[in-house]
C-alpha distance (Angstrom), angle and dihedral (degrees) to the residues before:
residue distance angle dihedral
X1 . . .
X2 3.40 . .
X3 3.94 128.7 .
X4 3.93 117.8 -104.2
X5 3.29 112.1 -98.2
X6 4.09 114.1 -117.4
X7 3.84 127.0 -142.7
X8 3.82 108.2 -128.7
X9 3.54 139.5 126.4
X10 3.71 130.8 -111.5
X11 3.73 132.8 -168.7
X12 3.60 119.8 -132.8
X13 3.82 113.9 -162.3
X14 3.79 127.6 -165.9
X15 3.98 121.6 -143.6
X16 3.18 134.7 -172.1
X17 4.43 92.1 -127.0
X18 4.39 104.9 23.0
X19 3.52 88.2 175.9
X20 3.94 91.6 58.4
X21 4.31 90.2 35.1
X22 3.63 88.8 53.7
X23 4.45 94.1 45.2
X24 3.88 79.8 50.8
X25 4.28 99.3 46.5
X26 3.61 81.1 44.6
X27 3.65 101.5 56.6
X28 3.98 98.0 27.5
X29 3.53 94.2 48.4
X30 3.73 112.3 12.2
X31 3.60 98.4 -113.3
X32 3.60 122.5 174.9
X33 3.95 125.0 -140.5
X34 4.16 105.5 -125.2
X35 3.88 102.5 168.2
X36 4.21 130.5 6.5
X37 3.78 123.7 -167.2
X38 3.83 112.6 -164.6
X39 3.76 114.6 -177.5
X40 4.04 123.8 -165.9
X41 3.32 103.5 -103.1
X42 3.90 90.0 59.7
X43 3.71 97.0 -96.4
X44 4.48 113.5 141.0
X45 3.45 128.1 -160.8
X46 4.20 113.8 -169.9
X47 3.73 133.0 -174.1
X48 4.23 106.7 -160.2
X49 3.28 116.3 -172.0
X50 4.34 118.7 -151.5
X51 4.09 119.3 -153.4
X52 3.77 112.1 -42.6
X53 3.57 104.8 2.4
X54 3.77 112.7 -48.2
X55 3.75 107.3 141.6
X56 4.03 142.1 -174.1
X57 3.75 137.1 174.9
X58 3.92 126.1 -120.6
X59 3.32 122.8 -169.9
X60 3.78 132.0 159.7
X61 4.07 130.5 -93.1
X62 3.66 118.8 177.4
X63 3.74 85.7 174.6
X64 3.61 98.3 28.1
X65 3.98 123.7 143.5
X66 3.92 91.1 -122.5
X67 3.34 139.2 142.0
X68 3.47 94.2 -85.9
X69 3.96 98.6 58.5
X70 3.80 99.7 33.2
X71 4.05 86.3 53.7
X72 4.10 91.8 -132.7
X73 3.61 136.2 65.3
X74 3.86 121.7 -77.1
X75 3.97 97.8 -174.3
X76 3.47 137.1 11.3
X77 3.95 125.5 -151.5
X78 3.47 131.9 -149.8
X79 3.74 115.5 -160.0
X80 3.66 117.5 -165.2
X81 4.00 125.4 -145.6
X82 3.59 147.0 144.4
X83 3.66 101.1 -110.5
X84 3.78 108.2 35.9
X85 3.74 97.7 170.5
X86 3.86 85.9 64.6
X87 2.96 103.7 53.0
X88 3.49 96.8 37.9
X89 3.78 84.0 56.4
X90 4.03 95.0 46.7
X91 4.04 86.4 49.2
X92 3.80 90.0 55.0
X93 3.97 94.6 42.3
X94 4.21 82.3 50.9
X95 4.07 91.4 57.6
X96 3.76 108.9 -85.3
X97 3.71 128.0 134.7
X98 3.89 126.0 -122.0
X99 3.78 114.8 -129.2
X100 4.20 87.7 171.8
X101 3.59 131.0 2.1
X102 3.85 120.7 -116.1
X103 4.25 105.9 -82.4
X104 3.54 139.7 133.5
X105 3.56 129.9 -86.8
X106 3.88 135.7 133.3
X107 3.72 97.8 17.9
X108 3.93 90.3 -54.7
X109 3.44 139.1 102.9
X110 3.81 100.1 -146.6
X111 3.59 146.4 163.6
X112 4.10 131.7 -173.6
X113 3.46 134.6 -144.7
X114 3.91 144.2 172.8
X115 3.93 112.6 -142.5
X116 3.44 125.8 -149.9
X117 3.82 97.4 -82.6
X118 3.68 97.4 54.3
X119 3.96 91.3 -91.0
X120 4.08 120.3 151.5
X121 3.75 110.8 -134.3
X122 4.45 123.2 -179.8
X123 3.32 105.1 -165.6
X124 3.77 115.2 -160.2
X125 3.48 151.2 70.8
X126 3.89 141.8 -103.2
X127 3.83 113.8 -88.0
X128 3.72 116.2 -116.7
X129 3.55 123.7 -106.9
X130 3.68 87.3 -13.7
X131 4.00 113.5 161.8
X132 4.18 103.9 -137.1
């Protein structure tokens, strides 16, 4: 039998180099590869999947209207997890760039980076109990 299927929503992001997005989602944020498309003309669709089920496509744009060719951010992620300052930290040590450090603010503790590809990531989670 097969396993209910769950509304959610799932970004899919297109870069320039998915081989080298997913070798850097891995290492900064310990994401796991759970499915990999790879069409004959060299194209690759991946799902990654980061601590407890929180998943996102990849797949690759050489011509894609990303961050990297519009000069500016086009989305901005927020990935929840229990120890931000880790894995703000690992994401760092994997080749991202800090635009603020990890802190509190807002009822969050929350940290932002911009990964290799141009890519907005807040790192963090909600504060508990925290009056806003």
């Amino acid at each position: 039998m097969n396993p209910p299927i769950v509304t959610n929503i799932s970004p899919w992001l297109t870069v320039r180099n998915v081989e080298k997005a997913a070798t850097f989602y891995k290492a900064a944020f310990g994401a796991a590869e759970i499915y990999r498309l790879e069409s004959p003309e060299g194209g690759m669709v991946l799902k990654l999947s980061i601590t407890d089920g929180a998943e996102f496509w990849l797949s690759d744009g050489a011509a894609a209207s990303g961050p990297e060719t519009l000069g500016g951010e086009t989305i901005r992620m927020i990935l929840t997890v229990a120890d931000p300052d880790k894995i703000f930290a690992q994401a760092l040590k994997a080749g991202a760039l800090e635009i603020f450090a990890v802190g509190e603010g807002h009822g969050w503790r929350l940290g932002r980076i911009v990964d290799p590809f141009g890519l907005h990531w807040e790192i963090g989670h909600p504060i508990p109990n925290h009056d806003e």
